[in-house]
C-alpha positions in Angstrom: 44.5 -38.0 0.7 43.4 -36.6 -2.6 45.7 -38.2 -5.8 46.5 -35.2 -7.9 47.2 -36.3 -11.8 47.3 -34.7 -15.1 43.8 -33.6 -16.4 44.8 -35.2 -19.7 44.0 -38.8 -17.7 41.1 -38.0 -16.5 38.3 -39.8 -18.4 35.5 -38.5 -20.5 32.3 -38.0 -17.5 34.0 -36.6 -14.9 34.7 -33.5 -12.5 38.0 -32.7 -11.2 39.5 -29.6 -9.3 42.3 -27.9 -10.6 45.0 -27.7 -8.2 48.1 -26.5 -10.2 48.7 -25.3 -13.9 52.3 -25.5 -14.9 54.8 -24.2 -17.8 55.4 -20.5 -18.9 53.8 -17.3 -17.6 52.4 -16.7 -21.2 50.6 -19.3 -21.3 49.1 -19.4 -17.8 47.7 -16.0 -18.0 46.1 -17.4 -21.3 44.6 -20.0 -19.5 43.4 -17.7 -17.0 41.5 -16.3 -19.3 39.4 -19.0 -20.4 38.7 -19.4 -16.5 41.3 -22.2 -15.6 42.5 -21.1 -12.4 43.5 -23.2 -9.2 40.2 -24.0 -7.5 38.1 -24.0 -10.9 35.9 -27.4 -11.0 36.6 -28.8 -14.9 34.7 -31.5 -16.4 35.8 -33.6 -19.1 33.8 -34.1 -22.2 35.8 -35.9 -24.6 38.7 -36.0 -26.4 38.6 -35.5 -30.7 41.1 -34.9 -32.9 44.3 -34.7 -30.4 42.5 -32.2 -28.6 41.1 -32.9 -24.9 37.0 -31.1 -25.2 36.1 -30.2 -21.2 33.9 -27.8 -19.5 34.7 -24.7 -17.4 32.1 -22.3 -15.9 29.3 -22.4 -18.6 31.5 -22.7 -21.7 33.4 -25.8 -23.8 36.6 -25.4 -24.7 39.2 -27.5 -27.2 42.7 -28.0 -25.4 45.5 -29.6 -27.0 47.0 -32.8 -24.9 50.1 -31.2 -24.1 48.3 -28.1 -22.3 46.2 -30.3 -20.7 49.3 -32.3 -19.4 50.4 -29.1 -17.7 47.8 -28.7 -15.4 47.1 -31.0 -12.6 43.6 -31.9 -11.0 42.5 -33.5 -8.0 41.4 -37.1 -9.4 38.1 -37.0 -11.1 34.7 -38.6 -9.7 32.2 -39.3 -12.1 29.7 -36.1 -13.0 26.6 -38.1 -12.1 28.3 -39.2 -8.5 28.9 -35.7 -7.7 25.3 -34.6 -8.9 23.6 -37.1 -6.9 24.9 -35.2 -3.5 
């Protein structure tokens, strides 16, 4: 059974799926924009200045923790694991 966490604890290296985004319609259609959508694969890069740096797609983009507290991802695996298969 898959654990499903914030992506905020996921550690710099790794993939996860996103499996739910929560808070106000606002800012989930923002998010949709920038291509997080249930189902997207995210990787996490790192974190800097408050701010939680992860890859969706082909692009980087800067999140602050509490957004990234709001949407919840399947546990991550490290990116060089998932590579490998």
């Amino acid at each position: 059974m898959e654990r499903v966490i914030p992506l905020l604890l996921v550690r710099p290296g790794y993939m996860s799926v996103i499996k739910k985004i929560g808070g106000m319609d606002e800012m989930k259609k923002r998010l949709e924009t920038m291509g997080l959508v249930i189902g997207s694969s995210v990787t996490v890069f790192s974190e800097f200045e408050g701010n939680l740096i992860i890859g969706v797609k082909d692009s980087r983009l800067g999140i602050s923790m509490e957004t990234a507290g709001r949407i919840m991802v399947c546990e991550g695996r490290p990116c060089a694991e998932i590579a490998s298969k």
